[in-house]
N, C-alpha and C positions, 0 to 999 in steps of 0.2 A: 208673925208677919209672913213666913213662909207659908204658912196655911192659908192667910189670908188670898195672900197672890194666887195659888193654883185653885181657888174655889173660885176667884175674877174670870181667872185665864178658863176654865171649865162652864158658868155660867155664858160665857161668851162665846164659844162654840156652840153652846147649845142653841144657842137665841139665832146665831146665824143655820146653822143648823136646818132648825125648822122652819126660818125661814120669816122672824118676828125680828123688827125693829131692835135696835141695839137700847135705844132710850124707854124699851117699853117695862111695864114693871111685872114680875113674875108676880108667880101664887105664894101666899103666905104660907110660912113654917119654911119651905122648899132652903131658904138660904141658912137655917138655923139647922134644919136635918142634915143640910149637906157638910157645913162644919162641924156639927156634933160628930158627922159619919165618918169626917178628914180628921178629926181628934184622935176620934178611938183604933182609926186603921183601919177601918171597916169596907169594904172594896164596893159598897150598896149604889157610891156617888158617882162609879164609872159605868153603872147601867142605863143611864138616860143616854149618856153621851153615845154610846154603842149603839143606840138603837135610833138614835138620831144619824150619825153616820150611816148603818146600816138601809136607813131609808132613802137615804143621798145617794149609796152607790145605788142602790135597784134606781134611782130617777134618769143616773147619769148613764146606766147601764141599758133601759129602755130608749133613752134618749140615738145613745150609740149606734144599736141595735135598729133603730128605725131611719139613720143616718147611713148605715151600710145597707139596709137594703133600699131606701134612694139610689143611693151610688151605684150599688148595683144593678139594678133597672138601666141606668143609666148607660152604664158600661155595657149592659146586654143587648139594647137597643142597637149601638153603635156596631158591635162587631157582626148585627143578624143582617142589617142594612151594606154595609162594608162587604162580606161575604156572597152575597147575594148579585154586588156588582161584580165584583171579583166573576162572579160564575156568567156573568150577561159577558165581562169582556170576553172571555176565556170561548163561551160558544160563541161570541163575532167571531175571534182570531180560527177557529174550528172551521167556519163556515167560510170565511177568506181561502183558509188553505184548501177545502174542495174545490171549493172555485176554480182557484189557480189549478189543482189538479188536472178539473174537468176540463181545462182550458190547453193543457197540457197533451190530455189524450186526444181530443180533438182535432189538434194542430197534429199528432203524430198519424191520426187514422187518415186526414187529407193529405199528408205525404205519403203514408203506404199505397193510398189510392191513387195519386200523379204517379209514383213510381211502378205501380200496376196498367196503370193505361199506357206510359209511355213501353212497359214490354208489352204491350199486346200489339201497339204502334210496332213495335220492333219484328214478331213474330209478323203478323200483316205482310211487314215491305220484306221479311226473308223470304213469306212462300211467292208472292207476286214475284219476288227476282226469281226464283229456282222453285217450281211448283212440284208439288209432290203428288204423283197419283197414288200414292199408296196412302193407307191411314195404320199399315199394320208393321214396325220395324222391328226385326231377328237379327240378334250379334252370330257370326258365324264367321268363322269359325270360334273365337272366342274376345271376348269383350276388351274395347282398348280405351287409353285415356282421353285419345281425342273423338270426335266425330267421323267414327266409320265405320258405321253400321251395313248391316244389308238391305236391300230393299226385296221386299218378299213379294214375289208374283202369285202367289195365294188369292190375294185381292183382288184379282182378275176372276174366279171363277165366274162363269154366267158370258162373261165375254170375249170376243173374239181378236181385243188387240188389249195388251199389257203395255204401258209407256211408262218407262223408267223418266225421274229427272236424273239428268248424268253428272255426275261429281269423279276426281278420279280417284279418291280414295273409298271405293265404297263399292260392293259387292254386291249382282242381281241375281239373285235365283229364282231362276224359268223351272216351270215341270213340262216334264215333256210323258210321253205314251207311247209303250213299242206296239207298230204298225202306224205311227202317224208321226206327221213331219213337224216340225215346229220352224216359223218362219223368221228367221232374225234379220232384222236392216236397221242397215246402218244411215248415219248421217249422209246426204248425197253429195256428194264432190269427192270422197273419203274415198280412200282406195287401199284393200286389207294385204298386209305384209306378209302376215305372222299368225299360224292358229295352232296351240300346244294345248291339251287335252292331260289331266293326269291317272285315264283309263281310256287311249286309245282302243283297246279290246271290245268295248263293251258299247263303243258308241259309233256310230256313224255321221260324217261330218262331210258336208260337200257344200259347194260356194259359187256363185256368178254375178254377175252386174244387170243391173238393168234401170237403163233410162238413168245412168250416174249411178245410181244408187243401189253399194252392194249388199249382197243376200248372203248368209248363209241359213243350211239348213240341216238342222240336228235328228235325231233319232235316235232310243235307246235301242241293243239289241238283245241284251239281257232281259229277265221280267224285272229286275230290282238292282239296282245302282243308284251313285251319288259319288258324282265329281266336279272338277273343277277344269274351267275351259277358262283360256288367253286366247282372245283376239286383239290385237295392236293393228292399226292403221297409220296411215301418214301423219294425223293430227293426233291423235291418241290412243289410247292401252281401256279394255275392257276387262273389268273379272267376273267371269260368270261362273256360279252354281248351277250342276245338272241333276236335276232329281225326277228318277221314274218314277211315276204314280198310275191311280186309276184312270186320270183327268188330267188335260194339258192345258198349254197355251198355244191356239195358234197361231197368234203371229203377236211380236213382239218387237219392240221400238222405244227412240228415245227422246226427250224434250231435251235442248240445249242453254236455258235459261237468258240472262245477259246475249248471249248469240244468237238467239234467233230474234229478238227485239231490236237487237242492232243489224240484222238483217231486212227485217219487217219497216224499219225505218227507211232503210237505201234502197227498198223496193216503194217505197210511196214516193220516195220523190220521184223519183225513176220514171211511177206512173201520173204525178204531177206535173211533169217536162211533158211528157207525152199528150197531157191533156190541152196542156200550154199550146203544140204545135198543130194539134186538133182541131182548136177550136178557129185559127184562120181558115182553116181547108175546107173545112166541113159546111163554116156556114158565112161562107164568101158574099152571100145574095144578100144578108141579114147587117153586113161592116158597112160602116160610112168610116170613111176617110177624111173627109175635108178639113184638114184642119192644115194648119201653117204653124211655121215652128220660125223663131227669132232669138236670137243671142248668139255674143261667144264665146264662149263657156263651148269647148267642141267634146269636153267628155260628157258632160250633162246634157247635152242638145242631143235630144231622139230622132234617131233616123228614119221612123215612122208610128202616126200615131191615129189609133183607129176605134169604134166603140161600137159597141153591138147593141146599145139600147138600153144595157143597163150596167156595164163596165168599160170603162176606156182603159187599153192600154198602151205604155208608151214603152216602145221597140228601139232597145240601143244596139249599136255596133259591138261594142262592149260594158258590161255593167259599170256603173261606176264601182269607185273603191269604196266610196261613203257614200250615204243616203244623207239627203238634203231635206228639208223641209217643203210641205209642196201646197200650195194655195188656189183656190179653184173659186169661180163664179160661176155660178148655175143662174139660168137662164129667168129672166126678170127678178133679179136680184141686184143691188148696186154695190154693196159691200163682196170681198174675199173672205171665205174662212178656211183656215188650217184643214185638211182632212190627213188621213190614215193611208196609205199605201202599204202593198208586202212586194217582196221582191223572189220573181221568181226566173230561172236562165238568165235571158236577157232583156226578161219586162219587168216595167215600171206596171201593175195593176191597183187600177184606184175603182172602187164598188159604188159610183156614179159618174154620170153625165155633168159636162160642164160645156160652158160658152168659151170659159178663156181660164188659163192655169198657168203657174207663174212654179216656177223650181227657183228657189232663194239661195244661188250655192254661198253667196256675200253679201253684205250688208251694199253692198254698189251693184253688184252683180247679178241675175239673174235671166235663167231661161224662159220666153214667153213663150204660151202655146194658145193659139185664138182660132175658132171654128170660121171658119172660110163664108163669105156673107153671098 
């Protein structure tokens, strides 16, 4: 019975096996060899099953095999596509950050360049305040922390005046030549105190005024020296260097910077007044007068008002304190319009002709002024 069973259970593996119907019916002798073979112990009956197995794994083993390399494909596909983005994000995010770089240094080279202009802006309004004849500056005696340099009259060769700008921390060195005078002046109104040399011996130093404006005049009498000379004035201290050479300066002078601007200025009004009083005198023949004055308002009412043809002016007692707004009809015109005036002494100058002009000092109030019919 046992026999019986493991030649069933054996038969049945096989049939699946190879892959035949369970109901089909095998080859003759095969089930009689096989129990004769399972009688005797004969081991003949487990060589089919073997090789039937054996052909099942290689099936399942090709099968496998051509299932992992699907997969694999698969999986290789995925990470070459995956990777490949990864490398597109990676030069965007590359390309963003120059960007931004380039955008970086850009914005710093238009700040170096506003902060370049505005010093050039700034050297500009230093030399216009305080101009500089020289181009060529020597520390002497020895270099200091702040700005006090010398100004070297070298620069001068070729001509006949050396113009310092004056600062009072800062030192001029003149050359001067024995047998010739070297002519120093000073600022005019200035009147010299004080002249201390520190080789009186060797130098020659004498001084006078002329026309306000005083003079000294140097000479070395040695062939070769170098010193240092203090003139002091009423308004300021000079320090000068003296150095004999082959070649001098002769004559030498200073610019005032800020002070002669604000001099040049109170000399133009000065000659503005003067034109102002001119121009009634001079050309008396050329003034119409007719005009009529109404209001009262007595500081804004002009005490006379007259026009040469192509400016009227109106002549106060005293200016006013404020300027007023001032309205003028010109001649075949029906409307008033606002004009411009400047204020100079004690005229009212308006740079046209008018029929009739109105000074507005109040919204109720104002001065008329109408040419005489």
């Amino acid at each position: 019975m046992r026999i019986r069973k493991s030649l069933a259970t054996a038969i049945l593996l096989g049939l699946l096996s190879a892959g035949l119907p369970v109901g089909a019916q095998p080859a003759q002798g095969t089930e009689a060899d096989a129990v004769a073979q399972e009688a005797a112990g004969h081991p003949a009956s487990e060589e089919p099953l073997l090789h039937l197995q054996s052909k099942s794994t290689e099936k399942e083993q090709t099968e496998k095999v051509k299932h992992d390399a699907k997969r694999l494909a698969e999986n290789t596909e995925k990470p070459v596509a995956k990777r490949v983005q990864e490398e597109i994000d990676r030069l965007h995010g590359d390309f963003y950050s120059m960007s931004q770089v380039q955008s970086q240094v850009l914005a710093l080279l238009g700040d170096v360049a506003d902060r370049l202009d505005r010093l050039e802006q700034r050297e500009v309004r230093t030399r216009l305040a305080v101009p500089g004849p020289t181009t060529q500056m020597l520390v002497n005696p020895a270099p200091a922390a702040e700005t006090n340099y010398t100004q070297d009259a070298v620069n001068a060769q070729g001509t006949s005046t050396m113009t310092f700008a004056y600062a009072p921390n800062q030192l001029y060195k003149i050359y001067c030549r024995r047998g010739y005078l070297t002519d120093i002046s000073f600022k005019k109104g200035e009147s010299i105190s004080f002249v201390g040399g520190g080789d009186t011996a060797g130098w020659a130093v004498s001084q006078t005024v002329v026309d306000g404006v005083p003079h000294l005049y140097i000479k070395p009498i040695v062939e070769t020296s170098t010193t240092n000379l203090i003139v002091t004035t009423n308004k300021r201290s000079y320090q000068l260097i003296l150095h004999s050479s082959d070649w001098y300066n002769p004559m030498v002078t200073w610019t005032y910077g800020a002070e002669d601007m604000e001099q040049a200025n109170v000399q133009k009004q000065q000659d503005d007044a003067l034109k102002t009083a001119k121009i009634a005198a001079s050309d008396i023949e050329n003034l119409d007068f007719s005009f009529e004055v109404s209001g009262k308002n007595a500081e804004y009412k002009p005490e006379m008002v007259f026009t040469d043809g192509e400016k009227t002016y109106l002549k106060f007692k005293k200016i006013p304190r404020t300027q007023v707004p001032l309205f003028i009809q010109q001649k075949g015109e029906r409307g008033m319009t606002i004009v411009n005036y400047r204020q100079k002494d004690d005229y009212y100058i308006v740079n046209a002709t008018f029929q009739k002009a109105q000074l507005r000092v109040t919204e109720r109030e104002s001065v008329t002024i109408k040419r005489k019919k």
